[in-house]
FIGULUM-191554 format. One record per residue: residue number from 1; residue in one letter; x, z, y of N, C-alpha, C in turn. Coordinates in pm, 1 decimal. Atoms other than C-alpha are relative to their C-alpha. Layout:
<pts>
<pt k="NUM" r="A" n_px="X" n_pz="Z" n_py="Y" ca_px="X" ca_pz="Z" ca_py="Y" c_px="X" c_pz="Z" c_py="Y"/>
...
</pts>
This chain:
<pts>
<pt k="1" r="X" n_px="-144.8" n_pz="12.3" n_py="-13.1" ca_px="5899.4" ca_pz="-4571.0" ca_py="-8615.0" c_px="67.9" c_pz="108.7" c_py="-82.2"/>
<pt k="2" r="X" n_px="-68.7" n_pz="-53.6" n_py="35.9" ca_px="6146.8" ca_pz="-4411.3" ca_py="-8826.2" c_px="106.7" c_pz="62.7" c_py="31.9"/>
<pt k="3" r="X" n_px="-133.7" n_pz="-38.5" n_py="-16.6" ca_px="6414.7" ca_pz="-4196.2" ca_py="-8780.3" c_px="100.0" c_pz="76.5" c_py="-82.1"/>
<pt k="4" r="X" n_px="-77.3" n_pz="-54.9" n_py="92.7" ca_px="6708.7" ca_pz="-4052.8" ca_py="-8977.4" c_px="126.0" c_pz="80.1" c_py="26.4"/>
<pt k="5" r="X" n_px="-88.7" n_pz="-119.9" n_py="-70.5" ca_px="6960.6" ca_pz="-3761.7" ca_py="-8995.8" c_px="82.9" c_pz="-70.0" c_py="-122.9"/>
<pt k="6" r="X" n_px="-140.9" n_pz="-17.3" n_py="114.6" ca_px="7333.7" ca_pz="-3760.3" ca_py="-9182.4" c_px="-11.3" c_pz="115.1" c_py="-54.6"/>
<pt k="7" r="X" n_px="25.8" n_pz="-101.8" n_py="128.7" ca_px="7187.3" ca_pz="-3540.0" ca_py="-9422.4" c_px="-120.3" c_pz="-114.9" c_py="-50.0"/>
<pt k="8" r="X" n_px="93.9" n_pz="94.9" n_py="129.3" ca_px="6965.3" ca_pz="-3821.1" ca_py="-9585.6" c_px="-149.2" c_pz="22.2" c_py="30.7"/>
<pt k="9" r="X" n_px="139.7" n_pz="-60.5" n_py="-19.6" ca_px="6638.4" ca_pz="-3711.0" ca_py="-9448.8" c_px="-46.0" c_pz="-138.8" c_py="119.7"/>
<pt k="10" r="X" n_px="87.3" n_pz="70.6" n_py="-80.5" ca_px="6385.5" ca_pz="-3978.4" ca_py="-9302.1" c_px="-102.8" c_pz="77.9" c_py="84.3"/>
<pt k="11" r="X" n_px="103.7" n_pz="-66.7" n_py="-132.0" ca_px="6110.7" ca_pz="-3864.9" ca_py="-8981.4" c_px="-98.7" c_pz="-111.1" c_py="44.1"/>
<pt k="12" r="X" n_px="113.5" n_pz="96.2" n_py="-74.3" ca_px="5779.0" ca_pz="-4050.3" ca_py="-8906.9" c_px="-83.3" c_pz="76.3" c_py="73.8"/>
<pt k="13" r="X" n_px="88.3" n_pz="-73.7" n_py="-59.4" ca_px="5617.2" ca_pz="-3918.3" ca_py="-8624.0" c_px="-112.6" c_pz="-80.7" c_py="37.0"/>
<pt k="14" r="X" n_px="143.2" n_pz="11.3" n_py="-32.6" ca_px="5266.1" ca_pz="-3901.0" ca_py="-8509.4" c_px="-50.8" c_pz="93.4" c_py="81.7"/>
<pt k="15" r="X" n_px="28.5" n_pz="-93.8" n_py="-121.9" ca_px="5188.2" ca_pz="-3746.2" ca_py="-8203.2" c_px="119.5" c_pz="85.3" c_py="-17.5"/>
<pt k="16" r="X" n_px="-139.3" n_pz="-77.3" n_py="-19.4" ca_px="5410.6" ca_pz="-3426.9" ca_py="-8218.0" c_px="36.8" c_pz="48.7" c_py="-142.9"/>
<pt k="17" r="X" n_px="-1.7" n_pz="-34.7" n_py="132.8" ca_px="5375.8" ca_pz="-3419.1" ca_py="-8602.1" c_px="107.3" c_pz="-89.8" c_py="-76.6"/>
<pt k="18" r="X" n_px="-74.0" n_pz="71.3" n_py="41.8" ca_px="5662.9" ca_pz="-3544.3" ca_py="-8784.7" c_px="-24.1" c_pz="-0.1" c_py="-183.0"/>
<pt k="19" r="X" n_px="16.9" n_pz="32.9" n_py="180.4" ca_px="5607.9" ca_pz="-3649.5" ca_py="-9177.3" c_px="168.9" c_pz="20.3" c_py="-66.2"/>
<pt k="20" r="X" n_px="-125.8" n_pz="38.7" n_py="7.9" ca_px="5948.0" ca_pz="-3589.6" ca_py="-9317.6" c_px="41.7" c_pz="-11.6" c_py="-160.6"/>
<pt k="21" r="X" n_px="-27.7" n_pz="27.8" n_py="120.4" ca_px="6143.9" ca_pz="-3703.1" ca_py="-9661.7" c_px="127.2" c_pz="-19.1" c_py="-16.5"/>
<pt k="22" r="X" n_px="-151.2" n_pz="34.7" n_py="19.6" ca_px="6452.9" ca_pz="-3801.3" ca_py="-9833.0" c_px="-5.8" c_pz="-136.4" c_py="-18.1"/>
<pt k="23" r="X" n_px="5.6" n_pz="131.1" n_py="5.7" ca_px="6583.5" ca_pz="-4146.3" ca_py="-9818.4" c_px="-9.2" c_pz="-60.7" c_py="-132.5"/>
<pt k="24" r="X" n_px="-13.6" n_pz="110.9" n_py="112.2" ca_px="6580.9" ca_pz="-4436.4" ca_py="-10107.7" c_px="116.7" c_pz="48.0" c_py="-42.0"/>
<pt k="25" r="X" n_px="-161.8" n_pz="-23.8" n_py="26.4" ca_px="6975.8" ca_pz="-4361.6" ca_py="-10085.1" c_px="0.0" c_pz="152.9" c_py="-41.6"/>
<pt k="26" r="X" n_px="-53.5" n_pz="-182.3" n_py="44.1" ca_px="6943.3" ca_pz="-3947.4" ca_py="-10136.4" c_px="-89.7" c_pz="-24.9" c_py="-112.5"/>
<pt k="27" r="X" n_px="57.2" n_pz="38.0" n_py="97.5" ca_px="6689.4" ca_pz="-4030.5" ca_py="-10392.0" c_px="89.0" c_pz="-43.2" c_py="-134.9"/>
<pt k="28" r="X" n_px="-117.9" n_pz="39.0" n_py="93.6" ca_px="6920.2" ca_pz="-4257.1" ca_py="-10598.3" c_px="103.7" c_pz="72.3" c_py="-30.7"/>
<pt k="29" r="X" n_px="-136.2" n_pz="-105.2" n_py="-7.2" ca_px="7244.1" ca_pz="-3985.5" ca_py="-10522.2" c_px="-86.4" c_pz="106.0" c_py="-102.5"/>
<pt k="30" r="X" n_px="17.2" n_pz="-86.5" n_py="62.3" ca_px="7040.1" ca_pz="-3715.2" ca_py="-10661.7" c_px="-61.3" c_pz="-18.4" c_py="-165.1"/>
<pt k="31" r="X" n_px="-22.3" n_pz="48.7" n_py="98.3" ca_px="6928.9" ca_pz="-3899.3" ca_py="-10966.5" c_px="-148.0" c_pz="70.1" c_py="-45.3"/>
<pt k="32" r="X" n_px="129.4" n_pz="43.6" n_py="32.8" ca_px="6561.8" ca_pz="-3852.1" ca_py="-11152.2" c_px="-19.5" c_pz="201.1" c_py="49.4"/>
<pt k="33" r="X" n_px="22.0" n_pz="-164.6" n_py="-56.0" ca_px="6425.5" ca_pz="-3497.4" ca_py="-10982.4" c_px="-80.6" c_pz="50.1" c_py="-118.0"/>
<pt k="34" r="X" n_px="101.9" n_pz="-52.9" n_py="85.6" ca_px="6256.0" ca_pz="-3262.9" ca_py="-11196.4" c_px="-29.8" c_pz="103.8" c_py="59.6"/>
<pt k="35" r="X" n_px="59.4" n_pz="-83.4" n_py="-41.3" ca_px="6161.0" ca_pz="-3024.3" ca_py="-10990.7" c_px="11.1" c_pz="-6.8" c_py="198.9"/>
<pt k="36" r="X" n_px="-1.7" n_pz="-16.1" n_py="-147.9" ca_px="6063.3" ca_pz="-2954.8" ca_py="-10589.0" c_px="-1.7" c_pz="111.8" c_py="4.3"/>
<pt k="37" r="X" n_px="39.3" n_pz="-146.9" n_py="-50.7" ca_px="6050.8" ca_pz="-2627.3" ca_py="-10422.3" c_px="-46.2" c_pz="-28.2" c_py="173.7"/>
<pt k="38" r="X" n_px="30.7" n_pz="23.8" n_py="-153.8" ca_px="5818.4" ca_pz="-2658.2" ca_py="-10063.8" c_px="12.6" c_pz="132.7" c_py="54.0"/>
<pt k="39" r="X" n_px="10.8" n_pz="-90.1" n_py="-80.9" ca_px="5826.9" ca_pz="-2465.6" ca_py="-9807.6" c_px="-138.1" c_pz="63.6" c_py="28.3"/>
<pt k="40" r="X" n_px="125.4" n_pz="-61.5" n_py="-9.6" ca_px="5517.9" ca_pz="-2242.0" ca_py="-9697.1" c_px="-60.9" c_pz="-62.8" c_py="165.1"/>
<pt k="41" r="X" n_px="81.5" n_pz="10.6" n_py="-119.7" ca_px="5253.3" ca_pz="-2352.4" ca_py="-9424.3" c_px="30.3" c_pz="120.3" c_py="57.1"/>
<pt k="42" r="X" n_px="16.1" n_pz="-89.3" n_py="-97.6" ca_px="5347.5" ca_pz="-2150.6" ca_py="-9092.5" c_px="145.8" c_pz="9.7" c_py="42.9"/>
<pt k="43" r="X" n_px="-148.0" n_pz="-59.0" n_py="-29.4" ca_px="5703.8" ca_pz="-2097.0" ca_py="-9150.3" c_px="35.1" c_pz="-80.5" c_py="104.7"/>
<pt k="44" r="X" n_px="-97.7" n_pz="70.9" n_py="-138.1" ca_px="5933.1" ca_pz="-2175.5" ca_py="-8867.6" c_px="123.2" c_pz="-37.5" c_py="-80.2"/>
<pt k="45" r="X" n_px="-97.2" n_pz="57.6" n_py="32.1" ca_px="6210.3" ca_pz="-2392.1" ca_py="-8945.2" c_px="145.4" c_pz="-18.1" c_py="129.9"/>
<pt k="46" r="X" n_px="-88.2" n_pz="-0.6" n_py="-124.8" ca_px="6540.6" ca_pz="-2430.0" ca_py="-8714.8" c_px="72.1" c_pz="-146.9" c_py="-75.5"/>
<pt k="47" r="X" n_px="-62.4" n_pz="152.2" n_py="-20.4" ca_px="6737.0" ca_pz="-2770.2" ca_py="-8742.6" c_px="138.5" c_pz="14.9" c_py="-79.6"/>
<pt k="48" r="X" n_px="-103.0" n_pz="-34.2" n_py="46.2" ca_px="7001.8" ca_pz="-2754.3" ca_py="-9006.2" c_px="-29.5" c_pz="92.9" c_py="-93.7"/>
<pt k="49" r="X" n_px="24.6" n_pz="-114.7" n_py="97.3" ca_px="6855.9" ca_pz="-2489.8" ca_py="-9176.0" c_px="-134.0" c_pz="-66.8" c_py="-160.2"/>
<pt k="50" r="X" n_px="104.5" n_pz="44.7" n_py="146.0" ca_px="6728.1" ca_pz="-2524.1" ca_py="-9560.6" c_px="-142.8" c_pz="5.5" c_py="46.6"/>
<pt k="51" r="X" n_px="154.2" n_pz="11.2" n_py="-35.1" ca_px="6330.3" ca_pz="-2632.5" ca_py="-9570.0" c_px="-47.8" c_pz="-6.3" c_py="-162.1"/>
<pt k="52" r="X" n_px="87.9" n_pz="46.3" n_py="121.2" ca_px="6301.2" ca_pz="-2752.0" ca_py="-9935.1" c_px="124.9" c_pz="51.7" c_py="-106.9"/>
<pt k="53" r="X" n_px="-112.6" n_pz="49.2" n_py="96.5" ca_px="6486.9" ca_pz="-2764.3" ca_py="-10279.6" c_px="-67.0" c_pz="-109.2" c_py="-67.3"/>
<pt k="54" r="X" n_px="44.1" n_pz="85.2" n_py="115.1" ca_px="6517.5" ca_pz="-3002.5" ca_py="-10534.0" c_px="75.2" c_pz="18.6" c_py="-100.5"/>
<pt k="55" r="X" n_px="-94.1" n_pz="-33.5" n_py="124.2" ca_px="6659.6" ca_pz="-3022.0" ca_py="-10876.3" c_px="-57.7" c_pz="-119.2" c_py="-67.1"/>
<pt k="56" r="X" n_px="-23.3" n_pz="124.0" n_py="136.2" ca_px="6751.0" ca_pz="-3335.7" ca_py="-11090.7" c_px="81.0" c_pz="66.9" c_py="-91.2"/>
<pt k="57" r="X" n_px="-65.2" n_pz="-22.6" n_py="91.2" ca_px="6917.2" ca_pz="-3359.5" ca_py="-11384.5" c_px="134.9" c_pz="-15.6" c_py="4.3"/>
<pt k="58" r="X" n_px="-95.5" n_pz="-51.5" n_py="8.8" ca_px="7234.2" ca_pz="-3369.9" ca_py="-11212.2" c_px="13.5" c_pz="90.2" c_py="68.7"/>
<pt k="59" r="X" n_px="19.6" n_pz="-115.8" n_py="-104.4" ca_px="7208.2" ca_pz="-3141.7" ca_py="-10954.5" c_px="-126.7" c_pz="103.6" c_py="75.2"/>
<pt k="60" r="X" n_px="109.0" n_pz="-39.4" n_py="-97.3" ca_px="7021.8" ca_pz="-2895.1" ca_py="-10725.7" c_px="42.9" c_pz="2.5" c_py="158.6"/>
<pt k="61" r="X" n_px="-40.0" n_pz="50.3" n_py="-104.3" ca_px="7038.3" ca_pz="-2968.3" ca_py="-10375.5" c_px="-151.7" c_pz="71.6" c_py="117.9"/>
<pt k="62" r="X" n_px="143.8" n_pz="-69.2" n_py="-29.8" ca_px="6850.8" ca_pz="-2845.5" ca_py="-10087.7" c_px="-24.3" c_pz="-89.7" c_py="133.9"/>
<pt k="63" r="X" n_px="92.3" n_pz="88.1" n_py="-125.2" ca_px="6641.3" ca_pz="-3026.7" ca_py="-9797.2" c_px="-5.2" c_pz="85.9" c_py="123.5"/>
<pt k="64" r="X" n_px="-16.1" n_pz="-95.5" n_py="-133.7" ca_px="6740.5" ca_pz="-2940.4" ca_py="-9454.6" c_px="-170.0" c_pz="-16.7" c_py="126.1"/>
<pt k="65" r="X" n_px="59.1" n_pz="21.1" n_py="-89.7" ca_px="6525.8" ca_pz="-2922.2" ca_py="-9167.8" c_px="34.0" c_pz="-86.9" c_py="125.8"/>
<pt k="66" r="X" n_px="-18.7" n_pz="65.4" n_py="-99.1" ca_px="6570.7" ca_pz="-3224.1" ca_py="-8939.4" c_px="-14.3" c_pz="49.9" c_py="136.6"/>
<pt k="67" r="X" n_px="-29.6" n_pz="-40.3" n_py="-100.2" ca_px="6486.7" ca_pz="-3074.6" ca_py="-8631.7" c_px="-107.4" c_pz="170.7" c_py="29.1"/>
<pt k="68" r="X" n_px="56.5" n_pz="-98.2" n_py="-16.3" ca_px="6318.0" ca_pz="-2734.3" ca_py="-8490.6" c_px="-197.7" c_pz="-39.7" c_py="-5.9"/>
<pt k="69" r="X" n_px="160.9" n_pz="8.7" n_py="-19.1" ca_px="5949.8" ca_pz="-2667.2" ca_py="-8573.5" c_px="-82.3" c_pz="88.9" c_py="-40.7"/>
<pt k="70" r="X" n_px="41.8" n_pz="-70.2" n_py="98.7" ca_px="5721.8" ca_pz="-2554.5" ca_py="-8765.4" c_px="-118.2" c_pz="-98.4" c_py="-125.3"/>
<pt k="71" r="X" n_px="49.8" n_pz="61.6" n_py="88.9" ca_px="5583.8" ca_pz="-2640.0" ca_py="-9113.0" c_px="-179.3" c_pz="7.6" c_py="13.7"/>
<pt k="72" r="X" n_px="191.2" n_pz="-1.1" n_py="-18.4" ca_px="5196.6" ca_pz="-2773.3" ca_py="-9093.8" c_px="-65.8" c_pz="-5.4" c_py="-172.1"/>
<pt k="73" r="X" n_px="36.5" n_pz="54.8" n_py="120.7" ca_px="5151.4" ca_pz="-2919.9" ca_py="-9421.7" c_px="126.4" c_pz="-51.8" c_py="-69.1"/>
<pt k="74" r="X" n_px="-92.3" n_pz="56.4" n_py="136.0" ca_px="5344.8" ca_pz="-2982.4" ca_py="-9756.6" c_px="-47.0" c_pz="-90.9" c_py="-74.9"/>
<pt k="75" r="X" n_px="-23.4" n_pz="109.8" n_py="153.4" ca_px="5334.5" ca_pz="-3234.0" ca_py="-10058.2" c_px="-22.4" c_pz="51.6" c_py="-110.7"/>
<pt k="76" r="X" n_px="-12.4" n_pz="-81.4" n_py="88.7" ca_px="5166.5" ca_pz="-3062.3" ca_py="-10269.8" c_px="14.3" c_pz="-99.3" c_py="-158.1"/>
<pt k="77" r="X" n_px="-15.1" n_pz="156.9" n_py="58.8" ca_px="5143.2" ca_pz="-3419.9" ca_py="-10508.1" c_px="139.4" c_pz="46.5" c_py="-58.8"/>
<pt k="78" r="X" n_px="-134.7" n_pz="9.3" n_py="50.8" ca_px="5556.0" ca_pz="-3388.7" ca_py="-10550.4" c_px="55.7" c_pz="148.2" c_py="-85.7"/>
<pt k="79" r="X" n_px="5.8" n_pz="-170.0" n_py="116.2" ca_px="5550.7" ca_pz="-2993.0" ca_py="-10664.2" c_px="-14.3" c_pz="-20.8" c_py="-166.9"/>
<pt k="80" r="X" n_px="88.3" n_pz="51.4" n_py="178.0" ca_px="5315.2" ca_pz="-3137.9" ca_py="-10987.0" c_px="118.5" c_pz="-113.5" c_py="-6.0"/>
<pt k="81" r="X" n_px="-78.8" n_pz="112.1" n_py="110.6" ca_px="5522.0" ca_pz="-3428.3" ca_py="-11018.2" c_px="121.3" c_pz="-88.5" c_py="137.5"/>
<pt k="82" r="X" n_px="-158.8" n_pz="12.4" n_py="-69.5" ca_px="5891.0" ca_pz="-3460.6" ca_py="-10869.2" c_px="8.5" c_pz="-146.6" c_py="1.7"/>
<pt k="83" r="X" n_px="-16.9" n_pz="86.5" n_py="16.1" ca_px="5894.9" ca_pz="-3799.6" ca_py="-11000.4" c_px="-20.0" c_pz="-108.8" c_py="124.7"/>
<pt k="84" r="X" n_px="54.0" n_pz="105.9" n_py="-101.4" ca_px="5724.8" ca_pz="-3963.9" ca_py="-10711.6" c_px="95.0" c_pz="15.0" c_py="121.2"/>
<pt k="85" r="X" n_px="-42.0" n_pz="20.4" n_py="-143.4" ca_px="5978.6" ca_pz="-3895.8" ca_py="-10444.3" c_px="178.7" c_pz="-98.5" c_py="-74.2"/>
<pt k="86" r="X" n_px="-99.8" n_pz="136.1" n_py="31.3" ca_px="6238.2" ca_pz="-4103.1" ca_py="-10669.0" c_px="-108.4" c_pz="-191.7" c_py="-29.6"/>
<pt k="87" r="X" n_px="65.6" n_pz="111.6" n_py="-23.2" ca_px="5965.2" ca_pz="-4358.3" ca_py="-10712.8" c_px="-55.3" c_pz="-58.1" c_py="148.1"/>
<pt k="88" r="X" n_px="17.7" n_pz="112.6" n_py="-147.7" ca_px="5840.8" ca_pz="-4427.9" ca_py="-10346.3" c_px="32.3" c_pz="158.5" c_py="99.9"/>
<pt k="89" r="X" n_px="-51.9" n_pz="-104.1" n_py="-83.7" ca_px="6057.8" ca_pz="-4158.3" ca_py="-10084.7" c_px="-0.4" c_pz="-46.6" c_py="92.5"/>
<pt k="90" r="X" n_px="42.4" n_pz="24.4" n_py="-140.3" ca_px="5936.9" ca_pz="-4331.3" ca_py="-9808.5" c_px="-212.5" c_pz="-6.6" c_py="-23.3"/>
<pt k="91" r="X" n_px="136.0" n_pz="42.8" n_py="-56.7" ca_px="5584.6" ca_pz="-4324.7" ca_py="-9886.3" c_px="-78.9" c_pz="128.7" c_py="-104.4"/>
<pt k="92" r="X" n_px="112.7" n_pz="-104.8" n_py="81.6" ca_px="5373.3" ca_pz="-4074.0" ca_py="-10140.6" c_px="117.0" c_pz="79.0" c_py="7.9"/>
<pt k="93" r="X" n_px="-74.7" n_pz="-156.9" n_py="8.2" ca_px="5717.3" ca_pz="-3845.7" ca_py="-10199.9" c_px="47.8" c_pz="55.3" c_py="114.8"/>
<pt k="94" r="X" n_px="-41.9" n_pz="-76.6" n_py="-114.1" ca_px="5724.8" ca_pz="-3732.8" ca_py="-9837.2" c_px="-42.3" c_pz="174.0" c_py="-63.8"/>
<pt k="95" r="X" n_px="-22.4" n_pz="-139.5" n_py="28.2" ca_px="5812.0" ca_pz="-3343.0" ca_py="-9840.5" c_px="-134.0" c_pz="112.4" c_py="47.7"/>
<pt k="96" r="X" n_px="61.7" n_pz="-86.0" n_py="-65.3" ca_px="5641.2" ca_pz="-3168.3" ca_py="-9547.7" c_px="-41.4" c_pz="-90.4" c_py="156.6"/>
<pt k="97" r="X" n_px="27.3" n_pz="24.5" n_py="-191.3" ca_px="5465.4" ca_pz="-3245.3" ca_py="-9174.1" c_px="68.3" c_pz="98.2" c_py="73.8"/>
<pt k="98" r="X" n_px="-82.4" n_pz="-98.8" n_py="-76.7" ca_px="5674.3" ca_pz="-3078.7" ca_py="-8927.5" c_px="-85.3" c_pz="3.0" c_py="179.9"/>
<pt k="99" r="X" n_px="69.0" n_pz="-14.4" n_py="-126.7" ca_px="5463.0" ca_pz="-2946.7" ca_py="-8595.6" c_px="217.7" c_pz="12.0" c_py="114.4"/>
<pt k="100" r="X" n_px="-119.6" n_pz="-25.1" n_py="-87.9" ca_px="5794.1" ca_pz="-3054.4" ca_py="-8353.1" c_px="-26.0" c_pz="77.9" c_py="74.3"/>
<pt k="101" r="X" n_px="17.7" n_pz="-110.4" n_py="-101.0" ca_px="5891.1" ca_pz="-2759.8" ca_py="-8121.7" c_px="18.7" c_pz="-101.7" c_py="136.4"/>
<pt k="102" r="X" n_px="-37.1" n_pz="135.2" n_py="-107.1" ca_px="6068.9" ca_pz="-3098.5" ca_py="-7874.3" c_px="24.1" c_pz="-110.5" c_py="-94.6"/>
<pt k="103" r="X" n_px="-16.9" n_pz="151.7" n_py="67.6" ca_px="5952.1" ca_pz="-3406.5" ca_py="-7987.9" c_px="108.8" c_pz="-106.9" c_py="59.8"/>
<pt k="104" r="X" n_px="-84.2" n_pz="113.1" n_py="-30.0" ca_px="6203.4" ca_pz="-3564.3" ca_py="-7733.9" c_px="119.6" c_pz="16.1" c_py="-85.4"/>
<pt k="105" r="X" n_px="-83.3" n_pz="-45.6" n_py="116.2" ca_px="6460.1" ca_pz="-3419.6" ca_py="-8014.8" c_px="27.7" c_pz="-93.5" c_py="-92.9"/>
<pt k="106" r="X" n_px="-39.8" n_pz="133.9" n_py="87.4" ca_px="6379.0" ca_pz="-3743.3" ca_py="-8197.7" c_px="111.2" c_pz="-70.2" c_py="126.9"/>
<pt k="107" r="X" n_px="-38.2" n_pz="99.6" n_py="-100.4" ca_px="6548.0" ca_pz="-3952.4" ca_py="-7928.5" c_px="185.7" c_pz="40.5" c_py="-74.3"/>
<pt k="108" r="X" n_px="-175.4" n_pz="-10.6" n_py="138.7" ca_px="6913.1" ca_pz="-3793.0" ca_py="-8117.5" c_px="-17.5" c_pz="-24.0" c_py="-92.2"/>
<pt k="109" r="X" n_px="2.5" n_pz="0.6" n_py="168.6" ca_px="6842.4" ca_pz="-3889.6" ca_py="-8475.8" c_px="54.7" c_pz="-194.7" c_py="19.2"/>
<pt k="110" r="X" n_px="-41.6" n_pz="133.7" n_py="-1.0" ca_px="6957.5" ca_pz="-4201.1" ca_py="-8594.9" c_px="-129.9" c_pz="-101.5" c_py="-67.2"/>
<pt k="111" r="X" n_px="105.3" n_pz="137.3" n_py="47.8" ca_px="6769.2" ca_pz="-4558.7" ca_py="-8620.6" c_px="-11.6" c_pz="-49.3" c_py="-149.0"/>
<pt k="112" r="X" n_px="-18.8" n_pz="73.9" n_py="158.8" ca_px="6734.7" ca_pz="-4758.7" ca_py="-8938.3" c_px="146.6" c_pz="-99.8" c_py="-13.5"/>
<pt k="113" r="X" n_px="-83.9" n_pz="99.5" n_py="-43.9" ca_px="7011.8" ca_pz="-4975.4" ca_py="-8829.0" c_px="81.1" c_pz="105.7" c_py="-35.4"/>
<pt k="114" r="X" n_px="-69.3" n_pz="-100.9" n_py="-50.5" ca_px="7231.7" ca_pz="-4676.7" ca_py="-8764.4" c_px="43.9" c_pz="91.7" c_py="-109.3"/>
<pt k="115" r="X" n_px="-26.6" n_pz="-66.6" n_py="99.0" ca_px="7178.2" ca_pz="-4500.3" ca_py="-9062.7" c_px="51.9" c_pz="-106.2" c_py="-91.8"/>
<pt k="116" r="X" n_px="-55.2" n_pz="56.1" n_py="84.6" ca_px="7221.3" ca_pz="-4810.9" ca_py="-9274.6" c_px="151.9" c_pz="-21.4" c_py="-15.2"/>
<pt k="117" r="X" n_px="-135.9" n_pz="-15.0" n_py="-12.5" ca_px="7538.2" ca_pz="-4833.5" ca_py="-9141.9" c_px="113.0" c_pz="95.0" c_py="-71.4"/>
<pt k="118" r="X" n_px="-37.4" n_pz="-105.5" n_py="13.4" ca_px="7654.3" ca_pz="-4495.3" ca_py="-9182.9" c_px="1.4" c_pz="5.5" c_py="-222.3"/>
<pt k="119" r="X" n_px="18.7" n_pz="-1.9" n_py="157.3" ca_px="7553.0" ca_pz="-4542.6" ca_py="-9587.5" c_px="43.8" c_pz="-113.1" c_py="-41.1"/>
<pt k="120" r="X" n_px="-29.1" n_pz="123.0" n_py="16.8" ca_px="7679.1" ca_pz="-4880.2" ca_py="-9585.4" c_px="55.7" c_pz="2.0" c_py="-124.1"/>
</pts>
């Protein structure tokens, strides 16, 4: 199941591990990436607070942290080659795994429905 924040960021969890990325739609907005910046295995993240950067060729922009956790694993794949999270940002250009601090924390994010809306 998916879930999504109004900051453009998709969440697939798995047990208390959340996979997280930018949508199809922040993808397209930010326009062909040429560069990532991950975060480090261990760090603690807070909800709102920067986790990633990116940089296209029109902008640099930075990747929040959907909800409180801590970082397990990164993407290291999108570092070498940015390209793949404008080619599939629901599936190989995920960012980072996020160890949730309260997985019931998903239960506020928005649906697929919900977000489509919201980007309508």
């Amino acid at each position: 199941m998916l879930k999504f924040t109004e900051e453009h960021e998709w969440l697939k969890l798995d047990g208390d591990i959340a996979t997280v990325g930018i949508t199809a739609h922040a993808a397209e907005q930010l326009g062909d990436l040429v560069f990532v910046g991950l975060p480090d295995v261990g760090a603690t993240v807070s909800k709102g607070g920067s986790a990633a950067t990116v940089e296209s060729v029109k902008a640099a922009s930075d990747i929040y942290a959907p909800l409180d956790g801590e970082i397990v694993e990164v993407n290291e794949a999108i570092g070498t080659d940015p390209s793949l999270v404008n080619s599939d940002p629901l599936g190989a250009g995920w960012f980072f795994k996020l160890k949730l601090k309260d997985k019931a924390a998903m239960d506020g994010l928005m649906d697929e429905a919900a977000y489509k809306a919201m980007v309508g």
